[in-house]
C-alpha positions as CSV (number, residue, x, y, z in Angstrom):
1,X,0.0,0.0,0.0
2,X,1.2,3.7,-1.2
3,X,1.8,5.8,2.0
4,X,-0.9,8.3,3.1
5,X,0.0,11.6,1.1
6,X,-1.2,14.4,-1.3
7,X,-0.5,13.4,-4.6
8,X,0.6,16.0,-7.0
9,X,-1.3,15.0,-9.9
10,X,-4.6,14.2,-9.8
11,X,-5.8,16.9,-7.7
12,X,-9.2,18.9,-8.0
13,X,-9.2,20.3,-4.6
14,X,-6.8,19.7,-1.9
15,X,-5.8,16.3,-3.1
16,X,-7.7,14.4,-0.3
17,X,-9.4,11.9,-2.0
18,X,-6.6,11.7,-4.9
19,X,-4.5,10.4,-1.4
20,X,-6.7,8.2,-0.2
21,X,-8.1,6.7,-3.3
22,X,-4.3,5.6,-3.8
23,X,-3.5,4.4,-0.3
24,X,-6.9,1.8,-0.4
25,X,-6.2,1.7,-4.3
26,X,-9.6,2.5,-5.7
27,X,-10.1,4.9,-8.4
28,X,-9.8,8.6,-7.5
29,X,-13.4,9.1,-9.1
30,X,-14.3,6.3,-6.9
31,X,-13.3,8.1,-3.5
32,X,-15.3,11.1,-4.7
33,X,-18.3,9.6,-5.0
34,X,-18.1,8.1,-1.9
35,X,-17.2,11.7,-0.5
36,X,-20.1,13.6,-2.0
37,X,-22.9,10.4,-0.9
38,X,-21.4,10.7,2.1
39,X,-22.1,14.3,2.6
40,X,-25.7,13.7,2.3
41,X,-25.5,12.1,5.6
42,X,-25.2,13.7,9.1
43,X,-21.7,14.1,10.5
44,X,-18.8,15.9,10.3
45,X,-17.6,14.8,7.2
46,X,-16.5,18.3,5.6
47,X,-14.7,18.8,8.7
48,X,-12.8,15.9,8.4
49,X,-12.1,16.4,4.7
50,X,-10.5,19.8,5.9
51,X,-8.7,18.6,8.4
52,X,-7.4,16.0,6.5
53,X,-6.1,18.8,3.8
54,X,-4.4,20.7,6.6
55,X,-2.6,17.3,8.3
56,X,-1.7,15.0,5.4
57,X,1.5,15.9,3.7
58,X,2.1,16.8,0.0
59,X,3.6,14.8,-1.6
60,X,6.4,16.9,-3.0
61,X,7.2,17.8,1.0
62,X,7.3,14.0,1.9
63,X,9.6,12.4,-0.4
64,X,12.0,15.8,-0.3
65,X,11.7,15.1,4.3
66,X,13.9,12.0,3.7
């Protein structure tokens, strides 16, 4: 499994679902779907999709750390 990072292409927004579509290897398309259905549900799931833009690391950053 990829490690848990923004990718740099494939990005419409922050790269969120780009990153985890690759880490669970689905389609990036995939992940959105699940993203947008799952906004039609209660929770904090916009919150989490921000947070998760603000914590995971680019990719660019995480293979330039080592």
């Amino acid at each position: 499994m990829a490690a848990l990072t923004r990718p740099r292409d494939g990005r419409v927004i922050g790269g969120v679902c780009a990153g985890l579509a690759r880490r669970f290897g689905i389609s990036a398309n995939t992940m959105r779907l699940i993203f947008l259905v799952s906004c039609l549900l209660p929770g904090p799931q916009f919150l989490v999709y921000l947070g998760l833009w603000i914590f995971l690391p680019d990719e660019r950053k995480a293979t330039t750390a080592w």
